[in-house]
Every structure is written in C-alpha cells, then in structure tokens.
SEMAR-952839 format. One record per residue (C-alpha): residue number from 0; residue in one letter; chain; x, y, z. Coordinates in steps of 0.2 Angstrom, whole numbers, plus 5000, padded with zeros to 4 digits. Last residue first. Example, Ala and Ser with C-alpha at 12.3 -4.5 7.8 and 13.67 -1.06 7.14 Angstrom:
VOVEX num residuo cadena    x    y    z
VOVEX   1       S      A 5068 4995 5036
VOVEX   0       A      A 5062 4978 5039
END
This chain:
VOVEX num residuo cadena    x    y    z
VOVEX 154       X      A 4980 5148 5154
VOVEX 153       X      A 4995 5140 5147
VOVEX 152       X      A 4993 5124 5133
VOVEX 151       X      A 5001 5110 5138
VOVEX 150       X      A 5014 5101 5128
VOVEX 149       X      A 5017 5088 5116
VOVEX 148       X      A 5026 5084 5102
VOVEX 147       X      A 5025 5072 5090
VOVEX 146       X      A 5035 5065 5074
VOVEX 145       X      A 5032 5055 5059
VOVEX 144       X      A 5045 5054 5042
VOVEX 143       X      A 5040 5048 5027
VOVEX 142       X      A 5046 5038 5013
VOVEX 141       X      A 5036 5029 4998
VOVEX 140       X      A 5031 5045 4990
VOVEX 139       X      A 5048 5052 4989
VOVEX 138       X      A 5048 5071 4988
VOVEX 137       X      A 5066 5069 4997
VOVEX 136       X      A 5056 5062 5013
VOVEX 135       X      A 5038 5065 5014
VOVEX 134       X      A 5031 5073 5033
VOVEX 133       X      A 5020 5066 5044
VOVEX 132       X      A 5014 5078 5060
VOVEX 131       X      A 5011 5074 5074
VOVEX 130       X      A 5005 5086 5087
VOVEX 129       X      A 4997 5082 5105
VOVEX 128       X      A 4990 5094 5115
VOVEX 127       X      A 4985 5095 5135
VOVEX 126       X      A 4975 5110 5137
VOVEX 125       X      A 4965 5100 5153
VOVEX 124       X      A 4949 5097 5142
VOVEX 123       X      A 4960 5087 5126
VOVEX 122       X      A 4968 5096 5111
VOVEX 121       X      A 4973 5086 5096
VOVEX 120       X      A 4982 5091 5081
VOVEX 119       X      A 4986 5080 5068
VOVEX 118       X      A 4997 5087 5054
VOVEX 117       X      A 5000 5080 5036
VOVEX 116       X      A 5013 5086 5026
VOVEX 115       X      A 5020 5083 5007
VOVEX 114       X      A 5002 5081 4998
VOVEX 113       X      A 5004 5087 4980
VOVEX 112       X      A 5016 5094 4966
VOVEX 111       X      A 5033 5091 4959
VOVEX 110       X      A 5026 5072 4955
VOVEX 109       X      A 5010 5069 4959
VOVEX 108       X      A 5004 5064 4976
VOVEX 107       X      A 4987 5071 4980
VOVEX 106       X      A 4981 5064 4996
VOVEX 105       X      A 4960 5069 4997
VOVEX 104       X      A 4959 5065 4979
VOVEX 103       X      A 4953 5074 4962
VOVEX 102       X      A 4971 5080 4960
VOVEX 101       X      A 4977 5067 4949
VOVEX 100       X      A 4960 5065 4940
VOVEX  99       X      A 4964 5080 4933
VOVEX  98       X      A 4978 5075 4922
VOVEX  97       X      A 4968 5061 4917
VOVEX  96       X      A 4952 5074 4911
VOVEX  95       X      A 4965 5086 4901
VOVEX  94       X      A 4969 5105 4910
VOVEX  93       X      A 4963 5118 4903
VOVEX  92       X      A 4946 5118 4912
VOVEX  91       X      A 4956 5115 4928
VOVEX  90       X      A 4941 5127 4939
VOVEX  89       X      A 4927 5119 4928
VOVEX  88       X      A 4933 5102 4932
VOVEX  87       X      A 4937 5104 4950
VOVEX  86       X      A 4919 5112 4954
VOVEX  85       X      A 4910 5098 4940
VOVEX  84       X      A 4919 5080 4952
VOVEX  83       X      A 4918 5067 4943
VOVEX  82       X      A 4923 5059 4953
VOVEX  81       X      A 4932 5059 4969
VOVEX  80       X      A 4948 5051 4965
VOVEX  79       X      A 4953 5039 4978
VOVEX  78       X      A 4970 5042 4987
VOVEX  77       X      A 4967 5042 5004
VOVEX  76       X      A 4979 5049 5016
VOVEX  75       X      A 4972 5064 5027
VOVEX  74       X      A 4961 5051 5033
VOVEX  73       X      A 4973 5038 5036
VOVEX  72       X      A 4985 5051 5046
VOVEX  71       X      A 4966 5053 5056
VOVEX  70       X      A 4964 5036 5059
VOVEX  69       X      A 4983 5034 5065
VOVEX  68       X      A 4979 5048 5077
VOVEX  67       X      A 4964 5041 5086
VOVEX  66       X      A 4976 5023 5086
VOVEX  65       X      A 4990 5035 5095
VOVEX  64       X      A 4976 5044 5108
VOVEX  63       X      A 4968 5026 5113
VOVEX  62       X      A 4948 5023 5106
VOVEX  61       X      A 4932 5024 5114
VOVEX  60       X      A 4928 5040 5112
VOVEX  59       X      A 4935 5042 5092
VOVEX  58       X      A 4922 5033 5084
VOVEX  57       X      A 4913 5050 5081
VOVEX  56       X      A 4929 5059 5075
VOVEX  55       X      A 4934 5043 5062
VOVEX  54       X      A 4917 5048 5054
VOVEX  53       X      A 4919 5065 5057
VOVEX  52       X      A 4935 5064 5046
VOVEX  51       X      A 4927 5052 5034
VOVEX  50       X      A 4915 5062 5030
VOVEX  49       X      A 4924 5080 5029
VOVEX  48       X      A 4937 5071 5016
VOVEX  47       X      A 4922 5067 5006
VOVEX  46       X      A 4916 5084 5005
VOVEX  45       X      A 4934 5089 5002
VOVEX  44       X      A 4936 5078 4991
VOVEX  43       X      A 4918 5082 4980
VOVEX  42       X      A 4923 5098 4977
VOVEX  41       X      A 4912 5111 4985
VOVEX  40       X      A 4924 5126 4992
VOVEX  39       X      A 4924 5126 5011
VOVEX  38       X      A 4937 5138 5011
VOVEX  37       X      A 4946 5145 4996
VOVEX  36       X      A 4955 5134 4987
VOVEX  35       X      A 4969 5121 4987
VOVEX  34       X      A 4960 5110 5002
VOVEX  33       X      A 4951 5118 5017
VOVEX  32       X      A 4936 5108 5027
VOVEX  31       X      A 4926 5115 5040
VOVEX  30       X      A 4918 5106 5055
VOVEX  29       X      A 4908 5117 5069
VOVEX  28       X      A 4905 5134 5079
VOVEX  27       X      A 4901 5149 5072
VOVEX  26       X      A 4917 5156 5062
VOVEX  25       X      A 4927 5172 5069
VOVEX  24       X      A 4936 5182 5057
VOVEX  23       X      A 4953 5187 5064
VOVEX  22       X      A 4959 5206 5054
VOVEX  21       X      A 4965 5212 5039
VOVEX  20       X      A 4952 5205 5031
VOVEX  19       X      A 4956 5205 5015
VOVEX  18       X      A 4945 5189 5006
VOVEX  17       X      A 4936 5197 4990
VOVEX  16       X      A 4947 5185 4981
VOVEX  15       X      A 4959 5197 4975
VOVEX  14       X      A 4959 5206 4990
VOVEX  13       X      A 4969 5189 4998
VOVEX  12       X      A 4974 5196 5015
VOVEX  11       X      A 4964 5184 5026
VOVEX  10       X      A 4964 5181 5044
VOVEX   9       X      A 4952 5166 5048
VOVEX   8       X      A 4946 5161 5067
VOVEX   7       X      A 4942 5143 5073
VOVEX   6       X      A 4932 5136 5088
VOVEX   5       X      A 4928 5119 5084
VOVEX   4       X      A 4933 5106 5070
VOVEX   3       X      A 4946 5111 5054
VOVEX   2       X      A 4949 5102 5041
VOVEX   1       X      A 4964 5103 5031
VOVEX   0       X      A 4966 5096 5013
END
C-alpha cells in the first residue's frame, strides 16, 4: 500500500484500464492511498491504511524525525484483515474466502506474494529529505533490513 500526502502527479500507460496518459497528471492537493489496484480504489485496507496514516500524520508535530518514522514503518505494517471487505471479494471472486483473507491487510505477507518494501519519505521546509526504506531479507518474514538516506533537495 502507498499513500501519498501533498502535491503529487501520476503518469499512466495502462490503456487497458482507461489510464494512458502519456503525460503527468496533476492531483488537487491532499492524502491518496494506492495498494495493488488502481488508485484510491475502495477496499476497506486501504481506507483503513488512510486512517491510521493521518492519524500518526496529525500526532507527528511534536514528535522526533526517527520516532515519526517508526510510526509510519508501523503503519505500512499492520496485519489485520480488514473485513469483509465487498471490493476485494468481488475482484478475487475465484479465489476461496481464507485465501482472501490473506490479502485483506495493509502488510500482506504470504508466501511467494506480499509486502517485501516499505519506504518512508519525508521532506521538511528547507528541502531536506529523509528516506528509509525497510526491506525483507531472503523472502523471510521475520528478517528485514532498514536503511536512510538523506540529502537535500536542489532548488
């Protein structure tokens, strides 16, 4: 799942969905959320993903860059399954209900398939940014590997 806060563009070339571009799209200003689909599609993770994401974005003033960061990787880490959940059930029709449930969270961690990356990136008023990014080790849920990098942006 990604979600995206700000100024944000799309470039498309996915004519089978009614999506090529071929060219920056801007979007109005404000919070969108991108999982497996096409953008801002209803399932009930991504909405939930949304939530908690401006949740941990509104408590963020008064917190410490690395602690800011930690609430996001925790974000872009919950496992509940959001069900039912009618947009991912209609789309995975063939699939059985407890395979679905697999994929019905924000972190998705199923065997050959599922969440493998997170990425934080923050930008402050002076172009400063920080990017961290957790990565899974050898498609092994229990290890993964956390680095950041940070630079300024040039005007």
């Amino acid at each position: 799942m990604n979600i995206c806060c700000s100024r944000v563009g799309i470039y498309s070339e996915f004519p089978q969905w009614g999506l090529c571009t071929g060219w920056a799209v801007p979007f109005s200003a404000g919070t969108y959320g991108l999982s497996n689909a096409l953008l801002e599609t209803p399932w009930r993770k991504l909405c939930f993903g949304k939530q908690l994401f401006l949740e941990a974005v509104e408590r963020s003033q008064a917190l410490p860059k690395d602690v800011l960061i930690a609430q996001l990787l925790h974000v872009l880490n919950n496992d509940e399954a959001q069900l039912p959940d009618p947009a991912i059930e209609d789309q995975g029709r063939e699939y059985v209900q407890p395979f679905l449930s697999k994929y019905a969270a924000v972190c998705v961690r199923c065997p050959g398939y599922g969440t493998r990356t997170n990425t934080v990136i923050l930008v402050d008023a002076d172009g400063h940014v920080t990017f961290t990014e957790r990565s899974m080790l050898d498609k092994d849920p229990a290890c993964w590997e956390t680095s950041t990098h940070e630079f300024k942006l040039q005007s």
